[in-house]
N, C-alpha and C positions, 0 to 999 in steps of 0.2 A: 540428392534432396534429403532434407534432416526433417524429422517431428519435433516440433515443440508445443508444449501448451500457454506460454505466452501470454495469448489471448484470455484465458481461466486466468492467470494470475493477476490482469490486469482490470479483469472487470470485479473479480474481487476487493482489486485495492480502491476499484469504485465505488463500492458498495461499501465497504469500511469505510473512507474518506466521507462520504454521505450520511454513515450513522454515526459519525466521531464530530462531526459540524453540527448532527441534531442533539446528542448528546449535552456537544458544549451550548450550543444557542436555549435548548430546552431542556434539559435534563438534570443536568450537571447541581442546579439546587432545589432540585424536587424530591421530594420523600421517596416517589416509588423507585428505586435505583434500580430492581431489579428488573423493570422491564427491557431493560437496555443487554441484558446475561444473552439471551439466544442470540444476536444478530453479533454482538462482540463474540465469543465462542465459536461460529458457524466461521464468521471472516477467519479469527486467529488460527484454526486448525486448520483451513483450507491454503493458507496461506504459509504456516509454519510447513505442513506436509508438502507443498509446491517446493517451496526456498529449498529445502532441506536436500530434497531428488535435485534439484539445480547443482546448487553445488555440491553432491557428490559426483553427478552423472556428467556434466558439463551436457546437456544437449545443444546449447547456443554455440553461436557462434562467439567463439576470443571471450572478450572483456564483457561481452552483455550476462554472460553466467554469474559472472562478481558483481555488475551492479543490477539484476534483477535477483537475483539469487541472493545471495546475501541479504540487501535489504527487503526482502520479503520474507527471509526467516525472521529479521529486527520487527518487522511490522505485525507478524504472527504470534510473535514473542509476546509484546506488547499489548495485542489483543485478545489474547488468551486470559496474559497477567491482569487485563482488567479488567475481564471476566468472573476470573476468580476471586479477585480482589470485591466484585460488586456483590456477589453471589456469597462472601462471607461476612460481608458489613466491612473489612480491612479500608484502611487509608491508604486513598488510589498516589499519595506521594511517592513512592518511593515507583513505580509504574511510570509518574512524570519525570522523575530525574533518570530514570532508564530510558525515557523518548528524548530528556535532551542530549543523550550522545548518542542516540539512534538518529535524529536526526540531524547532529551533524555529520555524520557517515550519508545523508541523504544529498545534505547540503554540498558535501563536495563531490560529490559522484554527479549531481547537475552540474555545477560548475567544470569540471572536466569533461562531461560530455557534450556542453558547448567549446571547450578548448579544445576538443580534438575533432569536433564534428560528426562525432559517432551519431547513429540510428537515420532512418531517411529525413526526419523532421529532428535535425538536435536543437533547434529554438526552445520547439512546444517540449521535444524533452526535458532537456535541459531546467527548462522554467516550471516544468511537473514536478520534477524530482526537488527544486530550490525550495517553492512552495510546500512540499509537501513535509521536508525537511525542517522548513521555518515553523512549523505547525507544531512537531515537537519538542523542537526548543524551546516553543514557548509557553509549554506543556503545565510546567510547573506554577508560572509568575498565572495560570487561568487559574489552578486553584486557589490562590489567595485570593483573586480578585474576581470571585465567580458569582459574585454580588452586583459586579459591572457590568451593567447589559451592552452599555455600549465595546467594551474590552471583547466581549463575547460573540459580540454580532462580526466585531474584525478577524474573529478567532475563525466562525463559520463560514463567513466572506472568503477569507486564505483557503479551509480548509475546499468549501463548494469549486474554487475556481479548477485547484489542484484536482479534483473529481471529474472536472467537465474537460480536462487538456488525458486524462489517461483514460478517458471515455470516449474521446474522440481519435486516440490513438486504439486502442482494445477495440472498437467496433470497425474499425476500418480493417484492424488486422484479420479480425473474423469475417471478414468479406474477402480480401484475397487471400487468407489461408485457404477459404473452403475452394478459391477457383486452384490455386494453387496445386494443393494437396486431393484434387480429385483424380486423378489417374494413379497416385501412389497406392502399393499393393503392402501388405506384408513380405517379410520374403520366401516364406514355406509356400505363398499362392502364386509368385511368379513362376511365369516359365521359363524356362531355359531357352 
């Protein structure tokens, strides 16, 4: 039996996905931008420091290291970068053309893990990681058009569904992890 923390990575990218919808639905052309600094910052560090131990450590198993690992340093990156980007007054462009090849690296990582069938639901995967991928490619065409409520509403819609498919994934996993992982000891406390 292996530890992984998973679960942490995936309620976070709930939590990001949830204030990147409210963001774009309500935010995005409002004066106060910096309300938005603590919840973008909280996501991107917990998220960069997750991705980062993933893939150095590999704790998953095979190929789930490279596509959760990985894309959660891109998603940490990104939310960091527009954290600081908001918290300096900077132009969050150059932050969207970095999510539109974040997520394309999203966009095929769902499609391959419906082609190979990886994870016990590669549907709802699959179509988490497509959606949430589609969200930053279309990162950039929001800030021109972030006058467009209705552009914005499609934006929030993409990003909420994406939110509610690794929220339904992340709390199921946190229900048999913990049945799981209840008899696992350290190994200094086992006994011989």
């Amino acid at each position: 039996m292996f530890i992984n923390y998973i679960t942490l990575m995936l309620i976070n990218l709930v939590a990001g996905l949830f204030l990147l919808a409210g963001y774009v639905y309500y935010g995005i052309d409002r004066a106060n931008q910096k309300l938005w600094i603590p919840g973008f910052g909280i996501t991107g560090a917990i998220a960069l420091v997750t991705g980062l131990h993933v893939i150095f450590t590999w704790p998953l198993t095979g190929s789930f290291n490279i596509a959760y690992g990985e894309t959660t340093v891109l998603f940490g990156v990104l939310f960091l970068g527009a954290s600081f980007a908001l918290a300096f007054g900077w132009d969050l462009l150059t932050v969207a053309v970095y999510g539109f090849f974040a997520g394309l690296v999203a966009i095929v990582i769902g499609v391959r893990i419906l082609n190979l069938g990886l994870t016990r639901q590669p549907l709802q995967t699959g179509i988490g990681f497509i959606l949430t991928g589609l969200a930053g490619v279309l990162a950039t065409p929001t800030l021109f058009l972030k006058t467009n409520r209705v552009w914005r509403l499609l934006g929030a819609i993409v990003l909420i569904a994406a939110a509610f498919i690794f929220a339904f994934t992340g709390y199921m996993a946190y229900w048999s992890h913990l049945g799981n992982y209840s008899n696992w000891k350290p190994l200094p406390m086992r006994t011989p």
